[in-house]
N, CA and C atoms as an extended XYZ file, in Angstrom:
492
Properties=species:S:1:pos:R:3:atomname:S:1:resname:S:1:resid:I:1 pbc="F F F"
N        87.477       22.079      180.915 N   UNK     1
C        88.357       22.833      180.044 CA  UNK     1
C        88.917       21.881      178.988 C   UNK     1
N        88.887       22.422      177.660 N   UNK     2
C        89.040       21.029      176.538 CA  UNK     2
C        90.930       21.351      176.710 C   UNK     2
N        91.725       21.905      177.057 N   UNK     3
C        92.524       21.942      176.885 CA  UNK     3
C        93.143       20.957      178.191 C   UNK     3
N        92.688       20.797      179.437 N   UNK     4
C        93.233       20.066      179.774 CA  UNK     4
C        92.564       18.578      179.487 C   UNK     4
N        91.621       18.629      179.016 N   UNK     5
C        91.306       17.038      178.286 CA  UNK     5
C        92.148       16.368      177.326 C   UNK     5
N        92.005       17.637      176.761 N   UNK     6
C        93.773       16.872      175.571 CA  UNK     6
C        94.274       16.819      176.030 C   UNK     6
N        95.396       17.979      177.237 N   UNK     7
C        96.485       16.995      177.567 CA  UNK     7
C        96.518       15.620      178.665 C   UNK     7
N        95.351       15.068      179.268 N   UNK     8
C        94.883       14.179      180.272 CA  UNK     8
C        94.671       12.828      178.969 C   UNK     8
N        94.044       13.242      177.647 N   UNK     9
C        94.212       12.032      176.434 CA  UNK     9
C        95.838       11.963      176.303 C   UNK     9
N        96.555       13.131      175.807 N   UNK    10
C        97.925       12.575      175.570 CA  UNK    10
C        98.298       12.194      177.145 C   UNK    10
N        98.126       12.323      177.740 N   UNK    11
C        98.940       11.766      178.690 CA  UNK    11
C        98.472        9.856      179.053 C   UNK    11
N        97.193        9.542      178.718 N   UNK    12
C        96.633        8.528      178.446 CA  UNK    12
C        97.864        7.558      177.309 C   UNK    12
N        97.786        8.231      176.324 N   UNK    13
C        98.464        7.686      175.495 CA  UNK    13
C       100.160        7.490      176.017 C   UNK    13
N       100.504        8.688      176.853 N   UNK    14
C       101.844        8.243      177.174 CA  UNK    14
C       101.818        6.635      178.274 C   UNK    14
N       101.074        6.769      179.052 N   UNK    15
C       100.590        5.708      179.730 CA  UNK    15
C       100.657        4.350      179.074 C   UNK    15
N        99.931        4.260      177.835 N   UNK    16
C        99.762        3.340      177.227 CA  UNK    16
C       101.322        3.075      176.521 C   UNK    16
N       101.937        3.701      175.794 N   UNK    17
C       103.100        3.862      175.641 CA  UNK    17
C       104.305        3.041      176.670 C   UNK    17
N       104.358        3.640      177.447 N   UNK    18
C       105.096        3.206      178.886 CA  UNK    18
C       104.693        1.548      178.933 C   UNK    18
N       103.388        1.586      178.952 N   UNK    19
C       103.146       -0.498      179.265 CA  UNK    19
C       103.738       -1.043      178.175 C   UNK    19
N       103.638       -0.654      177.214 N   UNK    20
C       104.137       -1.503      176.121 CA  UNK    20
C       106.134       -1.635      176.193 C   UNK    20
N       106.468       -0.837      176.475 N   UNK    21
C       108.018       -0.461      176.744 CA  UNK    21
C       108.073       -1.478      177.902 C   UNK    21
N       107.442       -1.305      179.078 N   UNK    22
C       107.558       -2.291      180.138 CA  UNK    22
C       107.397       -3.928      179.461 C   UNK    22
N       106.875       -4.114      179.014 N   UNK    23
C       106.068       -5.193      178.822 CA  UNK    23
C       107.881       -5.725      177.474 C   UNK    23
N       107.900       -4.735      176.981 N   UNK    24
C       109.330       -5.288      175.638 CA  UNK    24
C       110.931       -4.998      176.834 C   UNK    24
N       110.523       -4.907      177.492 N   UNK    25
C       111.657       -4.886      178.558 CA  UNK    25
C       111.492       -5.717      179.402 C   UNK    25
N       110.050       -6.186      179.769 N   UNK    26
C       110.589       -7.677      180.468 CA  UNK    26
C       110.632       -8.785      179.784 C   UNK    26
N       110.325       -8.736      178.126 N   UNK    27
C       110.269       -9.519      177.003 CA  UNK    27
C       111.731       -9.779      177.004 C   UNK    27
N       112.481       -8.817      177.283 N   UNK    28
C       113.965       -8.902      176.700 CA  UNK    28
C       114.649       -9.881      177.635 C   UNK    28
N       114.073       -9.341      178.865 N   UNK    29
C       115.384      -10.110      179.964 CA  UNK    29
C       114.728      -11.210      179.878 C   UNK    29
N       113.514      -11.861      179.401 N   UNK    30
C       113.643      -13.394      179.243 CA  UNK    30
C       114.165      -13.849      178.554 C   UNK    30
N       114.111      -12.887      177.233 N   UNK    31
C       114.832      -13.680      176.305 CA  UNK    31
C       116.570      -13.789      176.427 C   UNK    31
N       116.947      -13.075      176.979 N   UNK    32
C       118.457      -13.078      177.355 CA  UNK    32
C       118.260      -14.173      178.168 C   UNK    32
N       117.401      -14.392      179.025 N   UNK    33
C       117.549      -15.647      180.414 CA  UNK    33
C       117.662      -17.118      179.603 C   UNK    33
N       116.674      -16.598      178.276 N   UNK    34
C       116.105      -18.470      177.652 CA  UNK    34
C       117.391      -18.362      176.155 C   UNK    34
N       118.427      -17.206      176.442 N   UNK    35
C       119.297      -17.336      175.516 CA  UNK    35
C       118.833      -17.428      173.715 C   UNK    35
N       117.853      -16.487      174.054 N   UNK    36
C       117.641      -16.619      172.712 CA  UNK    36
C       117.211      -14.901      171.840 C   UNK    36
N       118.480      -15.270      171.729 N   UNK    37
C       118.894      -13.864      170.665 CA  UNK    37
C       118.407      -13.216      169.113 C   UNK    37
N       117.757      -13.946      168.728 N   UNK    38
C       116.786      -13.972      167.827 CA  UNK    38
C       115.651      -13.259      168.256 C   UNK    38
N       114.927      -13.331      169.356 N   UNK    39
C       113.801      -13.069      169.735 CA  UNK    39
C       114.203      -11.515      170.468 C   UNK    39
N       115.376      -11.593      171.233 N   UNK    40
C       116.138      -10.540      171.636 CA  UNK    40
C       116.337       -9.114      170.479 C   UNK    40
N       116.152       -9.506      169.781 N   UNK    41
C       116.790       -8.600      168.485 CA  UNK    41
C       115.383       -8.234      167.683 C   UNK    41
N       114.486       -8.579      167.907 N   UNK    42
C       113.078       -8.658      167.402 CA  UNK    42
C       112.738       -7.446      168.593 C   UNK    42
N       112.868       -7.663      169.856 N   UNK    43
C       112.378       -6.855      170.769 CA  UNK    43
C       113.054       -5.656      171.015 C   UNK    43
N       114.401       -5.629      170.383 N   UNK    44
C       115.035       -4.788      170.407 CA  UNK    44
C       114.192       -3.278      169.013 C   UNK    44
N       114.772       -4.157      168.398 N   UNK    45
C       113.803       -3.755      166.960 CA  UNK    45
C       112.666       -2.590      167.102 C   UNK    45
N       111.411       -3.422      167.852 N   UNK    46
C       110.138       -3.201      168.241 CA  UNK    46
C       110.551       -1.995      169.233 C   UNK    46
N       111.439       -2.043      170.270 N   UNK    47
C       111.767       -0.747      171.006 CA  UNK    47
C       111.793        0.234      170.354 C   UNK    47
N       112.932        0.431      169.421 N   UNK    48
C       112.978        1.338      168.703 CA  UNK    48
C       112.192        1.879      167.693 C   UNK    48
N       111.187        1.091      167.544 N   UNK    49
C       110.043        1.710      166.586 CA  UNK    49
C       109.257        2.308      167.361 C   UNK    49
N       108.821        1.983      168.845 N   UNK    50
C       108.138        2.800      169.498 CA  UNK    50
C       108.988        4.218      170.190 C   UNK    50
N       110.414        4.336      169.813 N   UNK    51
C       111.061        5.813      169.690 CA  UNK    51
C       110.464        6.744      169.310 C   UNK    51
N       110.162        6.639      168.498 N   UNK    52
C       109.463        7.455      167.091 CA  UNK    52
C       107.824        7.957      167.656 C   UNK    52
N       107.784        7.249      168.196 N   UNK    53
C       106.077        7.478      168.803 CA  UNK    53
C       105.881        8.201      169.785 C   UNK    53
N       106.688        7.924      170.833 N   UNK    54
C       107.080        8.370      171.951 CA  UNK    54
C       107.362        9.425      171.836 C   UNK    54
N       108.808        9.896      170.821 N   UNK    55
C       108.739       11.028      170.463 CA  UNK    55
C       107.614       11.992      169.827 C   UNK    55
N       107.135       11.427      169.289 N   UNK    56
C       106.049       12.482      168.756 CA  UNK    56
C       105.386       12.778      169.740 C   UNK    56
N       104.519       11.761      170.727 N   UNK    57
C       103.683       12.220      171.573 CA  UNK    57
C       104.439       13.327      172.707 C   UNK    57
N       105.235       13.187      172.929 N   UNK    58
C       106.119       13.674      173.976 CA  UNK    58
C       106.213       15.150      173.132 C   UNK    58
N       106.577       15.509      172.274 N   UNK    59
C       106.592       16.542      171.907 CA  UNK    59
C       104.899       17.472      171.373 C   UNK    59
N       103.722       16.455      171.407 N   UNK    60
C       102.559       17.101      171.548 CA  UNK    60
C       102.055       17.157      173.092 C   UNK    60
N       102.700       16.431      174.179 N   UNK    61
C       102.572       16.329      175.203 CA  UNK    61
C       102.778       18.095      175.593 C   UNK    61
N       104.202       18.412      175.201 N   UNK    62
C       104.933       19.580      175.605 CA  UNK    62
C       104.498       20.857      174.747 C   UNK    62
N       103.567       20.625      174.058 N   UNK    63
C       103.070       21.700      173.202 CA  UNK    63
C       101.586       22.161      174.013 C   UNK    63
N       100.827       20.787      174.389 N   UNK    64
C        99.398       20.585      175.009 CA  UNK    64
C        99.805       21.578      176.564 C   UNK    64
N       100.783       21.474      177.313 N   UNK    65
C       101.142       21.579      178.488 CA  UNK    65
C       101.795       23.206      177.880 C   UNK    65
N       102.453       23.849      177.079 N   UNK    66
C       102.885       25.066      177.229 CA  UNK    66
C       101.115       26.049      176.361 C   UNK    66
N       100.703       25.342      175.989 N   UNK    67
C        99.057       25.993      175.415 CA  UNK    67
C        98.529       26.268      177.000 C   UNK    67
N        98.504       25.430      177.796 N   UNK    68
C        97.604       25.501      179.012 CA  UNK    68
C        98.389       26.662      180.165 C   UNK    68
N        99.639       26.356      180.034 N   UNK    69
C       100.285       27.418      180.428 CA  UNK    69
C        99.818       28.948      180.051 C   UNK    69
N       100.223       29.560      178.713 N   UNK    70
C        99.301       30.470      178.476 CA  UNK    70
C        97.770       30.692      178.994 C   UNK    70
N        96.978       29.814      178.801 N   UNK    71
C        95.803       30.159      178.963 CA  UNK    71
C        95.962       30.474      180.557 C   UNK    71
N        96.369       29.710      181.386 N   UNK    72
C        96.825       30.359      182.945 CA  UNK    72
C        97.570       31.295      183.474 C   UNK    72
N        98.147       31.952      182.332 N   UNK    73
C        98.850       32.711      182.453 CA  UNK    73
C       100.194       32.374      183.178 C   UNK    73
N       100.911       31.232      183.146 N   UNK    74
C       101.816       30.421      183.779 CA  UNK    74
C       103.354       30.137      182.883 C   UNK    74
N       104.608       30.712      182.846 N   UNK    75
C       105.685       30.311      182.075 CA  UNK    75
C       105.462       28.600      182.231 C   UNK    75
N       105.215       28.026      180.540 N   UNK    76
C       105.465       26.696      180.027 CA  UNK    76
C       106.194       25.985      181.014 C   UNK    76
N       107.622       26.602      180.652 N   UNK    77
C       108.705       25.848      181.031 CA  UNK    77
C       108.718       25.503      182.796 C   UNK    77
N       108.120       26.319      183.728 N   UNK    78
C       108.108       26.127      184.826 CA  UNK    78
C       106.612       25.106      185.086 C   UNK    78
N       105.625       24.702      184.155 N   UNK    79
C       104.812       24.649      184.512 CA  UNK    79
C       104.903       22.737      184.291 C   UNK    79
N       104.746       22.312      185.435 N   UNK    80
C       105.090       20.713      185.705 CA  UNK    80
C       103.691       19.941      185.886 C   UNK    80
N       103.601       18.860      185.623 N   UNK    81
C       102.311       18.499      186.398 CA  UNK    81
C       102.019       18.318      187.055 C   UNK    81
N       102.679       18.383      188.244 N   UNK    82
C       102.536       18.536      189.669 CA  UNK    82
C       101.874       19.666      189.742 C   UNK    82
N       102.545       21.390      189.233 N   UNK    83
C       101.592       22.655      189.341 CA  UNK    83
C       100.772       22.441      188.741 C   UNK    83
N       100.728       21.914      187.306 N   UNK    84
C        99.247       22.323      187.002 CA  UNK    84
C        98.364       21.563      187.551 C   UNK    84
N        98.307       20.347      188.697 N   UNK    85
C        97.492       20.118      189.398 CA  UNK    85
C        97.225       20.675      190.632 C   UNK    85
N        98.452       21.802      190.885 N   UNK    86
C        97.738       22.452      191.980 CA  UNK    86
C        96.389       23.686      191.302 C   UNK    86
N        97.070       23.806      190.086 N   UNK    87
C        96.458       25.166      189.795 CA  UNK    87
C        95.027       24.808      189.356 C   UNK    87
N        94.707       24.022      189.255 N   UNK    88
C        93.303       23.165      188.828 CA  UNK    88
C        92.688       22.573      190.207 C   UNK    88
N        91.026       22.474      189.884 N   UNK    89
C        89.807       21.585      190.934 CA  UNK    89
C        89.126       21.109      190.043 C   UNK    89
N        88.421       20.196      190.825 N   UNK    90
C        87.552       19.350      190.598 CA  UNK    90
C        87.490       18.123      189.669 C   UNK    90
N        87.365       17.716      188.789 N   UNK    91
C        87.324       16.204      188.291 CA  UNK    91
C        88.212       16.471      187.280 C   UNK    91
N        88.756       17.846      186.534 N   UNK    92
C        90.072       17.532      185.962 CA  UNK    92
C        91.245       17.481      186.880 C   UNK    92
N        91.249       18.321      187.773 N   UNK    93
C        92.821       18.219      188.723 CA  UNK    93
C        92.852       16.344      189.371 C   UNK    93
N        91.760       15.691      190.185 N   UNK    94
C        91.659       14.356      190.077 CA  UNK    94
C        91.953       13.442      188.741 C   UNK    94
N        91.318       14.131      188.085 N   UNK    95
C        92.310       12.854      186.011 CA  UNK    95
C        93.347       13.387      186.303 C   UNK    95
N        94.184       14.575      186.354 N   UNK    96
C        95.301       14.959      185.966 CA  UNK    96
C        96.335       14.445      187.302 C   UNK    96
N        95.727       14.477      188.420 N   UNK    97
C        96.666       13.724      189.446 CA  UNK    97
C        96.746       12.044      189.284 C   UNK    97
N        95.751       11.662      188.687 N   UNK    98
C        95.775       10.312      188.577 CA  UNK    98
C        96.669        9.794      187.348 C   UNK    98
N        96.604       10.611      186.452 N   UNK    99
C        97.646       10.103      185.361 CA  UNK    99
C        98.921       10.680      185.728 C   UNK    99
N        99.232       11.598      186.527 N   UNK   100
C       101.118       11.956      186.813 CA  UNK   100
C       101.379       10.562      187.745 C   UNK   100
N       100.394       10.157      188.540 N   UNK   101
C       100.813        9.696      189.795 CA  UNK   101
C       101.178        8.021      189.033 C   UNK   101
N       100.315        7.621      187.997 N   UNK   102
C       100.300        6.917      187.437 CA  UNK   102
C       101.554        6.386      186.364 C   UNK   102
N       101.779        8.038      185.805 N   UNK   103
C       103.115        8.085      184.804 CA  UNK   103
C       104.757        8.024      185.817 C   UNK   103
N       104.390        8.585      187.580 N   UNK   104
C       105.651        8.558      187.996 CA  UNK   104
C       105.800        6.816      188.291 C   UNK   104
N       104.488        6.045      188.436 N   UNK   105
C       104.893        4.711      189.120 CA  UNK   105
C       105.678        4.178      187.635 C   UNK   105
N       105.219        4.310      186.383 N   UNK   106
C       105.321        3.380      185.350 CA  UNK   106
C       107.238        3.600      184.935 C   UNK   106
N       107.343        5.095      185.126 N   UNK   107
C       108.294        5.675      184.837 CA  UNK   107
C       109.924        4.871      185.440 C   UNK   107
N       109.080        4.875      187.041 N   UNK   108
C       110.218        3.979      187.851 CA  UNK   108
C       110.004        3.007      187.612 C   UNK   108
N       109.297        1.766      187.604 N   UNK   109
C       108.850        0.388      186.926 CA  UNK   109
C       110.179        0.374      185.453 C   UNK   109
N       110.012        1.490      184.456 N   UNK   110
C       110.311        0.824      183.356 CA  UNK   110
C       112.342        1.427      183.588 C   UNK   110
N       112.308        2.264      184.532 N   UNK   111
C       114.173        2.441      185.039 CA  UNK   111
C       114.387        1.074      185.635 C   UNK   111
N       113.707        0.227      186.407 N   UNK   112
C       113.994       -0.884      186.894 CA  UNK   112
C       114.281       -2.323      186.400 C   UNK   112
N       113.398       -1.828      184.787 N   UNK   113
C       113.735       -3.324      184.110 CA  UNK   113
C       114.469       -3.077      182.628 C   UNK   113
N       114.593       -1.540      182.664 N   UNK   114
C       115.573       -1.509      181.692 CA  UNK   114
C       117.129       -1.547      182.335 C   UNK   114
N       117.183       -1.177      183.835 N   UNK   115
C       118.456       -1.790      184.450 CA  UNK   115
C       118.915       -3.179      184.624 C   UNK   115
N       117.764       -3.912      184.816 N   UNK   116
C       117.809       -5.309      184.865 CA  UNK   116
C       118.115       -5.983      183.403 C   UNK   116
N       117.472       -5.403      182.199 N   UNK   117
C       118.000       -5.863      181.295 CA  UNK   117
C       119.012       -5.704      180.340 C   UNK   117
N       119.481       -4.595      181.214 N   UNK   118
C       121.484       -4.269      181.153 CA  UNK   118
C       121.784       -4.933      181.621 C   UNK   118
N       121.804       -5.312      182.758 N   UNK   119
C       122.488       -6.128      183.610 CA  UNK   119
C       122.822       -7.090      183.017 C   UNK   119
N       121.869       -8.120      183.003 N   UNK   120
C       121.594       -9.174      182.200 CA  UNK   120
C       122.072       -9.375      180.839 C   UNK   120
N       122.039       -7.754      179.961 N   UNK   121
C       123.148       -8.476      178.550 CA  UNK   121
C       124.416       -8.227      179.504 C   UNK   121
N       124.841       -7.067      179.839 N   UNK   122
C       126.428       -7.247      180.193 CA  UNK   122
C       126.899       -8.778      180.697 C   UNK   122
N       126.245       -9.381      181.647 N   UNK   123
C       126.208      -11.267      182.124 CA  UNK   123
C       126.283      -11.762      180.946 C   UNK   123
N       125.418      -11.844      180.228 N   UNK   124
C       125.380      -13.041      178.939 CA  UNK   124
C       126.777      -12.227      177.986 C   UNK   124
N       127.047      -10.763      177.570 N   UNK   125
C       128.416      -10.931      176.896 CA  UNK   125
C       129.543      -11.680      177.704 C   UNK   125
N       129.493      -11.534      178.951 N   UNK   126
C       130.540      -11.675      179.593 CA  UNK   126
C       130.669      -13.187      179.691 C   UNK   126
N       129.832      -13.710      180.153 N   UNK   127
C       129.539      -15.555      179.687 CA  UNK   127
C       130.192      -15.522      178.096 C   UNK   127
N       129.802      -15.346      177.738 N   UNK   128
C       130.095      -15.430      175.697 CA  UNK   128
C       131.655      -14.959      175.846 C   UNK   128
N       132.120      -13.512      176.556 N   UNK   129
C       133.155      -13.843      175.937 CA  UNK   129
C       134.194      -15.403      176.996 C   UNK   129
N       133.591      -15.289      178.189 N   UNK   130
C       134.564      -16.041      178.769 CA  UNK   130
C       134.401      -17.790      178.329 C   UNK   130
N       133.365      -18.156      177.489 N   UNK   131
C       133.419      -19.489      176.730 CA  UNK   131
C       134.274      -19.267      175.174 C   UNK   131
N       134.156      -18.031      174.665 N   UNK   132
C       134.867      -18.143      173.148 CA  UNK   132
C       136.463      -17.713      173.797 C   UNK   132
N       136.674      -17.520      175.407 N   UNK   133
C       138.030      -17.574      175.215 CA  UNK   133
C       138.727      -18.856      175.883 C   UNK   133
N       137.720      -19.928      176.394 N   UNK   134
C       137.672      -20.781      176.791 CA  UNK   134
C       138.270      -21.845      175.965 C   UNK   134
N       137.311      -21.803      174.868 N   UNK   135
C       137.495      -22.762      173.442 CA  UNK   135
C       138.404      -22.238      172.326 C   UNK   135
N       138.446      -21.138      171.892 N   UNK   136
C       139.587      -20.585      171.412 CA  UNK   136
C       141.266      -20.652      171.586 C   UNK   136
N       141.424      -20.777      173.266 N   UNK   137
C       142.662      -20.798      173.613 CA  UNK   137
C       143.035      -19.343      174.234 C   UNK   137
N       142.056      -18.476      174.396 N   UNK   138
C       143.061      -16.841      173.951 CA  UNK   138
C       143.480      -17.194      175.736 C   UNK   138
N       142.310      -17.448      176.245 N   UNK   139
C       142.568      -17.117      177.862 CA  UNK   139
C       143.765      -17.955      178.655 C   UNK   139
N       143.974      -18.809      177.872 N   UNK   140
C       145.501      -20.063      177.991 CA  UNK   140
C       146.183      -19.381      177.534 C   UNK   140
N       146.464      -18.828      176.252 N   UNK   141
C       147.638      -18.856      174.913 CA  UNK   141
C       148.818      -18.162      175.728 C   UNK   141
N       150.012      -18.571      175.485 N   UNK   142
C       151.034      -18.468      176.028 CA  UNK   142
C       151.283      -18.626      177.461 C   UNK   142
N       150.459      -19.680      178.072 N   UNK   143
C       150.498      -19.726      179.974 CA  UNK   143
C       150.471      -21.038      179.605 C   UNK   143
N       151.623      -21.533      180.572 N   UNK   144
C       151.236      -23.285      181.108 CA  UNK   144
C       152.349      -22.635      182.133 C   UNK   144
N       152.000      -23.975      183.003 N   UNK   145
C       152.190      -24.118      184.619 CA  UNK   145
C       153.751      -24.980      184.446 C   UNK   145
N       154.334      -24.717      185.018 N   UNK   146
C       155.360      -25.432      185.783 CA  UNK   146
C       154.986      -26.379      187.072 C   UNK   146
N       155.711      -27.570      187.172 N   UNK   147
C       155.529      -28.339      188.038 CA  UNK   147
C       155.468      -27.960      189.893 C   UNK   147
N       155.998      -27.013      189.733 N   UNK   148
C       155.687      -25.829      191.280 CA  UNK   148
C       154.274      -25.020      191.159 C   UNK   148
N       153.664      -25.248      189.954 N   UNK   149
C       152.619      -24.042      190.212 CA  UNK   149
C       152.931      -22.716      189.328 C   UNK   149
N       153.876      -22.740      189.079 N   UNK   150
C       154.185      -20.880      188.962 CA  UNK   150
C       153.649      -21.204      187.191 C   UNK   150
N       153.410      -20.152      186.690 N   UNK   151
C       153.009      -19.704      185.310 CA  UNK   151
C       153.841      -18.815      184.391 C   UNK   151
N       154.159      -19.884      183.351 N   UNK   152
C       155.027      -19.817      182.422 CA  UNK   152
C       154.510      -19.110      181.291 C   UNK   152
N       155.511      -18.553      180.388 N   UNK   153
C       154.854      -17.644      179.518 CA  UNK   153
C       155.481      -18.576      178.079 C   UNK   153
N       154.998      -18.802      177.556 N   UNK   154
C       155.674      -19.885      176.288 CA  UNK   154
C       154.595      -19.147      174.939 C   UNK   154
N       155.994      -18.645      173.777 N   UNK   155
C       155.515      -18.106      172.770 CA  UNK   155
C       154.959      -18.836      171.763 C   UNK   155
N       153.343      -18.556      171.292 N   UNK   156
C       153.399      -19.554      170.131 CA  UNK   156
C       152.330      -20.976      170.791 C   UNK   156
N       152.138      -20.719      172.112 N   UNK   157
C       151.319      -21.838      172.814 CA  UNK   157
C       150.038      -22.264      172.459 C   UNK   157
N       149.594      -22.720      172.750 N   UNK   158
C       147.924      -23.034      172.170 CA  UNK   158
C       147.285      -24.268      172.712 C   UNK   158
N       146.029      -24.040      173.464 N   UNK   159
C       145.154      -25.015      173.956 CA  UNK   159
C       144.950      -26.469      173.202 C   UNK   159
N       145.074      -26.114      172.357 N   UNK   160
C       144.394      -27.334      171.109 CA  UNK   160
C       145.666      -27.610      170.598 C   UNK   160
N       145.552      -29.361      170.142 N   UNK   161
C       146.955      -29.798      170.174 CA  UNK   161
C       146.703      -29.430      168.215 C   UNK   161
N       147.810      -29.348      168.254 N   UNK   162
C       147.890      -28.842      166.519 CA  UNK   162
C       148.358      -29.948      165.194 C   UNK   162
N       149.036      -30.886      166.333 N   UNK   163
C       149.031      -32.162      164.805 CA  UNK   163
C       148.051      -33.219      165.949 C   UNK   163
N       147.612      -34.586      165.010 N   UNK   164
C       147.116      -35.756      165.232 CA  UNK   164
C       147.566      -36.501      165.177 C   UNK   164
């Protein structure tokens, strides 16, 4: 049936899609690891150009999949690829189970390293801010210690001595 060949090609293409997203998502968390934000912002970049793609296919994905619906006489919207591999035999329902089964592994793969590479910026802001308040003074400014320990509030204070 040429109609589920197209959607077994777009779904190919979503496939292909997905590696490349994986692949700029584990690009990222190295580059957050090797601190280099330049390269970070390049990959960021590159994500978002494959938005645009994604989207399109995704929306011929959902056009390919409510066509096949009709022809089965099946409401679109209920029709998943899980059913339409029940509702199919022989060497298309096998392509078509092999690319869902394929799109659910990639799917969880790319939730796993786009969590990881949250993770990982929230760490590196949080490093960044706790060195610029380090060197700045903010995380001192107005605290010094008394000779007991206890913490004093002094207006106007500052880490860095201000004359030479």
């Amino acid at each position: 049936m040429k109609e589920v060949e197209e959607l077994v090609s777009l779904l190919d293409q979503q496939i292909e899609l997905l590696q490349r997203k994986s692949a700029l998502m584990q690009g990222m968390s190295d580059s957050v690891r090797r601190g280099e934000m330049g390269e970070l912002r390049d990959l960021v970049q590159a994500e978002l150009s494959l938005e645009a793609t994604a989207s399109n296919l995704e929306h011929r994905t959902g056009l390919a999949r409510k066509k096949l619906g009709r022809i089965l006489g099946q409401d679109a919207g209920g029709l998943t690829l899980g059913r339409l591999v029940e509702r199919l035999d022989g060497p298309m329902r096998i392509a078509l189970s092999d690319r869902r089964e394929r799109l659910v592994v990639l799917v969880e793969r790319l939730r796993r390293e786009a969590n990881t590479a949250a993770m990982l910026v929230r760490q590196a802001i949080a490093l960044n801010e706790q060195v610029l308040s380090a060197v700045s003074g903010r995380d001192q400014c107005g605290r010094t210690y008394s000779p007991d320990g206890a913490v004093k509030h002094v207006d106007g204070a500052s880490t860095f001595r201000e004359t030479v």
